[in-house]
N, C-alpha and C positions, 0 to 999 in steps of 0.2 A: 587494456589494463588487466593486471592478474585481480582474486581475488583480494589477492594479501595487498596489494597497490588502494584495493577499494577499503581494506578492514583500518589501514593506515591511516588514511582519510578519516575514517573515523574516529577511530581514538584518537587523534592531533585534533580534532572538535569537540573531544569531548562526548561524541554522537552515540557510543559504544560504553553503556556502562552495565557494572558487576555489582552483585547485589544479589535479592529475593523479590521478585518482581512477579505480578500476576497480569497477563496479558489480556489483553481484550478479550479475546478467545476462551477466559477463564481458567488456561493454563498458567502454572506454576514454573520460570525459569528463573538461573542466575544469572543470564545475560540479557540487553534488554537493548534494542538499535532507535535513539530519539531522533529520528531522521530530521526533526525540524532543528536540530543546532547544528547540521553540517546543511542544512538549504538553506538557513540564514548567513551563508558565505554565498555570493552571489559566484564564486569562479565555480565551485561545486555544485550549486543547482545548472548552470547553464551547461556544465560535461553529463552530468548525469541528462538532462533533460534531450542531448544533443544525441545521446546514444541511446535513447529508448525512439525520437523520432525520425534516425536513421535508421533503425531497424523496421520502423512500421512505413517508410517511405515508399515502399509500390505499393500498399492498399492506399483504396478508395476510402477515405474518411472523411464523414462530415462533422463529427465532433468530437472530443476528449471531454468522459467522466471519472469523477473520483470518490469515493467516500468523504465525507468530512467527518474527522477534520483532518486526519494527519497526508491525506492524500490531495488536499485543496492546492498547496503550491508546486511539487511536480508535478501536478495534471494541468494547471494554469501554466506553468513554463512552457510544458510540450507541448501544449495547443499553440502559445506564442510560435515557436522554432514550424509546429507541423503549418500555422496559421491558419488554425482551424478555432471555431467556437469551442468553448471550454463552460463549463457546466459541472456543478456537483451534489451529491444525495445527502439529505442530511436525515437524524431521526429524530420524527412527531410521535408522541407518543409509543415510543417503544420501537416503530418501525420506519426503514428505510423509505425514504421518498423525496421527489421533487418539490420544493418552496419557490420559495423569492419570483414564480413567474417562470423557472424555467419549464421548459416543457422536451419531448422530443416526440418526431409525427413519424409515423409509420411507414418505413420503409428507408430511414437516417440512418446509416452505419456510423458504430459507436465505439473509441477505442476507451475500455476503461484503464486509468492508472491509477495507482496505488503506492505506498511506503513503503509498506514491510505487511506482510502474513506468515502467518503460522500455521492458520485449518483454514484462510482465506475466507471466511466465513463473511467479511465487511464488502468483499467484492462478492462473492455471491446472491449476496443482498443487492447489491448496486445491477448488476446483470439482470438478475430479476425486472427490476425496476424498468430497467431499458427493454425488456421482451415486453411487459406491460404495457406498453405505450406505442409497442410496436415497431420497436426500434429494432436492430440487428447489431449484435456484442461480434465486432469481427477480430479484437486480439485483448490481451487482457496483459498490462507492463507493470513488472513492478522492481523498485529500488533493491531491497532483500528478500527474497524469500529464506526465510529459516526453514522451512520443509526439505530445501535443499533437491527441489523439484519432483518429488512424490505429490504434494497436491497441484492438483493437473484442474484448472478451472476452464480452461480452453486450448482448445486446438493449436493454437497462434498465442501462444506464453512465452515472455519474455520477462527474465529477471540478471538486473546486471549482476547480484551479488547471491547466487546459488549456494546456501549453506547449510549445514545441517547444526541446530542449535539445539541444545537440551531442553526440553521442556516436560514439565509432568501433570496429571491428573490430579485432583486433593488429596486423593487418596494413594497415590504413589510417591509423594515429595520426602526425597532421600530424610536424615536425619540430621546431616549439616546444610542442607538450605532451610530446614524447616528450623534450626536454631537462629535464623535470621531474621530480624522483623521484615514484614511483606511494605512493598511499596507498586500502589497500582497506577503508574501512569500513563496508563489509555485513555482513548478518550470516549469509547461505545457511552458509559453513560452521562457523555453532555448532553442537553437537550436542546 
């Protein structure tokens, strides 16, 4: 599938909306990708899910992690398809970590996935996580990157929809986004 095949898919979800939106990341964009209204189509999680766990299909993996939240259901789908254990990081007070019991031992090869990033900042926390506990991050998938693959989190990056998206600093947001009221729906500050 071309990009424009993946951007279609979207916007016929709804998944792709315009606007003034402040990203997790604390960046400033007019485009904003809610990947949870195109994975609540169950035909579009399972191609997407199908085509991140074909591509990691000759590594050794023993489990799929995700950020929570917006990374919890393609990292559960690709663990189904890779049928691997599926696991994800959420944040306690302020920082990324393991809850609920999960754990991972030392020496587990770890495929993180993820939504969408912009500075990847939620999967660099997740990695983190996994070297901490002594894991090993042996690829890093993700649905969109908006950096349009300048941020390079690993070796073994995979993104199906490579795009480069506008986004600004506080301090740089043009004079027609910033006449727009902001709307932030990320989810870094759930607890």
């Amino acid at each position: 599938m071309s990009r424009d095949d993946y951007l279609n898919i979207f916007r016929e979800t709804g998944a792709l909306l315009e606007g003034h939106f402040v990203l997790t990341s604390g960046r400033h964009s007019p485009s904003y990708f809610q990947c949870a209204k195109v994975l609540q189509h169950p035909q579009y999680l399972s191609m997407f899910s199908q085509k991140i766990s074909d591509h990691f299909e000759s590594l050794d993996i023993d489990t799929v992690i995700s950020p929570a939240v917006g990374g919890i259901v393609i990292g559960t789908d690709v663990g189904r398809f890779m049928g691997k254990r599926t696991i994800f990081a959420e944040r306690e007070n302020g920082e990324m970590t393991l809850r609920r019991g999960f754990n991972i031992k030392p020496g587990e090869k770890v495929l993180v996935v993820e939504d969408v990033i912009t500075t990847g900042g939620s999967v660099k926390e997740v990695m983190n996580v996994v070297e901490a506990f002594g894991g090993i991050v042996m690829g890093v998938a993700v649905i969109v990157d908006r950096s349009n693959g300048l941020v390079v989190l690993h070796k073994n990056q995979f993104s199906l929809v490579p795009m480069e998206v506008l986004s600004y600093e506080e301090s740089e947001i043009p004079e027609e986004l910033a006449a727009i009221p902001t709307t932030k729906p990320g989810s870094r500050s759930l607890k």
